[in-house]
C-alpha positions as CSV (number, residue, x, y, z in Angstrom):
1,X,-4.9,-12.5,-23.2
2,X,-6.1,-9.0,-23.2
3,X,-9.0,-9.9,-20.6
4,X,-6.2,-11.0,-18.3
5,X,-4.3,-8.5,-19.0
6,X,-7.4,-5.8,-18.2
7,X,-7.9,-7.8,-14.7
8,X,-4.5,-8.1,-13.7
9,X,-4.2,-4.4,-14.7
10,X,-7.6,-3.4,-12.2
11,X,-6.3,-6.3,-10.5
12,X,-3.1,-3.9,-9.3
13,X,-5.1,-0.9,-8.8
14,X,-7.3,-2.6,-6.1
15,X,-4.7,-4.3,-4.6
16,X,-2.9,-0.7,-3.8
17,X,-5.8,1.0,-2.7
18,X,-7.3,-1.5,-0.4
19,X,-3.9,-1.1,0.8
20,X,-3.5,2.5,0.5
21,X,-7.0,2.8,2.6
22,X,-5.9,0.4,5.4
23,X,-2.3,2.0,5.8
24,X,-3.9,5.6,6.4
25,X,-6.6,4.6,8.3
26,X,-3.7,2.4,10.3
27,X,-1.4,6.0,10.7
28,X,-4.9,7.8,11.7
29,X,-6.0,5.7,14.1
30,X,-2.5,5.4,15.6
31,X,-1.2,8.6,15.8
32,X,-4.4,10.7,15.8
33,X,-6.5,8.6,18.0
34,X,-4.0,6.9,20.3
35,X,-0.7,8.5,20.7
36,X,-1.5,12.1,20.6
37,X,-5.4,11.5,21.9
38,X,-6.6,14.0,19.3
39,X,-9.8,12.3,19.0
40,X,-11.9,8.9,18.4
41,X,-13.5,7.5,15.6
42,X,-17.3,8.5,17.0
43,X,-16.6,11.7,19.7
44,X,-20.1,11.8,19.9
45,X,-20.9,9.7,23.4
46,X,-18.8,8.5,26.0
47,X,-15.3,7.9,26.1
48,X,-15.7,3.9,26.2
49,X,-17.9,4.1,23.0
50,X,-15.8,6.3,21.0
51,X,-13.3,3.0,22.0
52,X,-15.5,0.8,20.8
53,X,-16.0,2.9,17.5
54,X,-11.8,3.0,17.5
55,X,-11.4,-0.6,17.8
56,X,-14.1,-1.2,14.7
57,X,-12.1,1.7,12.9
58,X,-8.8,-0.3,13.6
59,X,-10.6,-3.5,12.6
60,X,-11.8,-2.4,9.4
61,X,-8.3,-0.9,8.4
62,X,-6.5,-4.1,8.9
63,X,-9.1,-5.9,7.1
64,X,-8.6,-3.5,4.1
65,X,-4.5,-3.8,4.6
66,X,-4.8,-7.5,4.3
67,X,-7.2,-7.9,1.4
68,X,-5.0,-5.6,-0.7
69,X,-1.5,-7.9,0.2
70,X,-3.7,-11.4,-0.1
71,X,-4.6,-9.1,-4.0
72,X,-0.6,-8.6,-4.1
73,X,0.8,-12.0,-3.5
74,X,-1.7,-13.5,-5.9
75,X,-0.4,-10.6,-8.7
76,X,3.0,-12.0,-7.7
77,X,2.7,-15.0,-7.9
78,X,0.9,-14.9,-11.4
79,X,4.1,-12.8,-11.8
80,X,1.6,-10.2,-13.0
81,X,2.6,-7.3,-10.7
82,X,3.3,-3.8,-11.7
83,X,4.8,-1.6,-8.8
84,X,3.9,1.6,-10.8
85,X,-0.3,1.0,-11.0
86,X,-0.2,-0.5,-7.5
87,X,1.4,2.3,-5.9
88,X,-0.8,4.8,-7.7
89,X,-3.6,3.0,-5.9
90,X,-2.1,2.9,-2.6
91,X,-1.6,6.6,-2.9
92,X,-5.4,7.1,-4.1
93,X,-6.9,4.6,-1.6
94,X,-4.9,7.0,0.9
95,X,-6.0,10.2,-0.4
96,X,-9.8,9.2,-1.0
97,X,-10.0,8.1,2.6
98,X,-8.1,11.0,3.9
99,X,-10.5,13.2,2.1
100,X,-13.8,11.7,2.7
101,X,-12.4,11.8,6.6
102,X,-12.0,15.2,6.0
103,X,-14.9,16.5,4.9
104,X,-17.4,13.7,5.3
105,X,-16.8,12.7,8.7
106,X,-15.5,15.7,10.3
107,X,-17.7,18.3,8.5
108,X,-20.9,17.1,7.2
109,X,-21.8,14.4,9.6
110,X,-19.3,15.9,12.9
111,X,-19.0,12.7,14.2
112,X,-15.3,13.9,15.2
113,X,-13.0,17.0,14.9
114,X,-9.4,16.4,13.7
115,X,-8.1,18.3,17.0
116,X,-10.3,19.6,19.0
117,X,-9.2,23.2,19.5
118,X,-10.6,27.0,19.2
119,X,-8.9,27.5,15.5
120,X,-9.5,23.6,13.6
121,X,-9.8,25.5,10.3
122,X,-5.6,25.2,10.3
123,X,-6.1,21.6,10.7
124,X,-8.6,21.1,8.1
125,X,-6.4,22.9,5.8
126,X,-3.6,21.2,6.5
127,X,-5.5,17.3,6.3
128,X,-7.3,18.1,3.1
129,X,-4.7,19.6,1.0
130,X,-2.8,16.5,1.8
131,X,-5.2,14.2,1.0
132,X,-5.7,15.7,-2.3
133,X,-1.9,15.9,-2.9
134,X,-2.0,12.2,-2.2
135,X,-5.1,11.6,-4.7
136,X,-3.2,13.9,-7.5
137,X,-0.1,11.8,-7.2
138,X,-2.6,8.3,-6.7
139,X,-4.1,9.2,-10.2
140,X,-0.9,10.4,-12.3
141,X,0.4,6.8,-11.5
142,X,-2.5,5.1,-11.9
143,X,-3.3,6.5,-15.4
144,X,0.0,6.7,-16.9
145,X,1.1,3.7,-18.6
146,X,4.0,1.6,-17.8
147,X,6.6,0.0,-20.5
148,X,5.3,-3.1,-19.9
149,X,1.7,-2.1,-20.9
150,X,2.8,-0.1,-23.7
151,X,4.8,-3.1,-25.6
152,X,1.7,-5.5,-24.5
153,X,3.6,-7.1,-21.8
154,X,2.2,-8.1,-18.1
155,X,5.4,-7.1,-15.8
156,X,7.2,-9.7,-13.9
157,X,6.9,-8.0,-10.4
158,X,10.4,-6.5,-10.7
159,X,12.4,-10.0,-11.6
């Protein structure tokens, strides 16, 4: 039972941060790269290639929203969910991305800006501190233990 219980444990992380990962990248590519027109996933070229690399960007974030729920329905129905771990990896899946966007994408390789505008150092701030409130939060709940795991028990998904 305690090898289940170890994979149904990892199980719940991965589940939220596939999530977590797909749901930022989802609000990114939205708001960032659609409704305000901030910038595109790959500013590099034209402006039908950074909508290519947009549409591969939105692409990969639903594929890595709907692994994470096909992970949670198969946690629920094993009725082996616990909201606590899957949450703390929804909120590090967020945060990890957010960062590695951050500085990976838009400082070491510059294949986009957040904003493009004289002062981005605000914007930088602003991005980066938030992904790594998000990652703080993402590995408080992801490493604290839950009743259920402290008594040896699998939760029930909240029934």
């Amino acid at each position: 039972m305690t090898n289940n219980k170890e994979a149904y444990m990892r199980s719940n992380f991965w589940s939220g941060f596939l999530f977590g990962i797909g749901l930022v990248a989802f609000i990114d590519e939205t708001v960032f790269h659609q409704i305000l027109h901030w910038h595109h996933f790959y500013d590099k070229l034209t402006t039908e290639i950074g909508l290519i690399s947009d549409g591969l960007f939105h692409a990969f974030s639903w594929f890595a929203t709907i692994a994470g729920l096909f992970l949670f329905s198969h946690l629920r129905r094993q009725k082996a969910l616990q909201i606590p771990r899957w949450i703390g990896g929804i909120f590090l899946g967020a945060g990890l991305f957010q960062l590695y966007d951050g500085t990976i994408q838009h400082k070491l390789l510059r294949i986009h800006q957040i904003r493009y505008v004289e002062n981005v150092l605000f914007y930088d701030l602003i991005w980066n501190i938030l992904a790594v409130v998000l990652v703080v939060i993402g590995l408080l709940l992801s490493v604290r233990k839950t009743k259920s795991e402290n008594w040896g028990g699998i939760a029930n998904g909240g029934r």
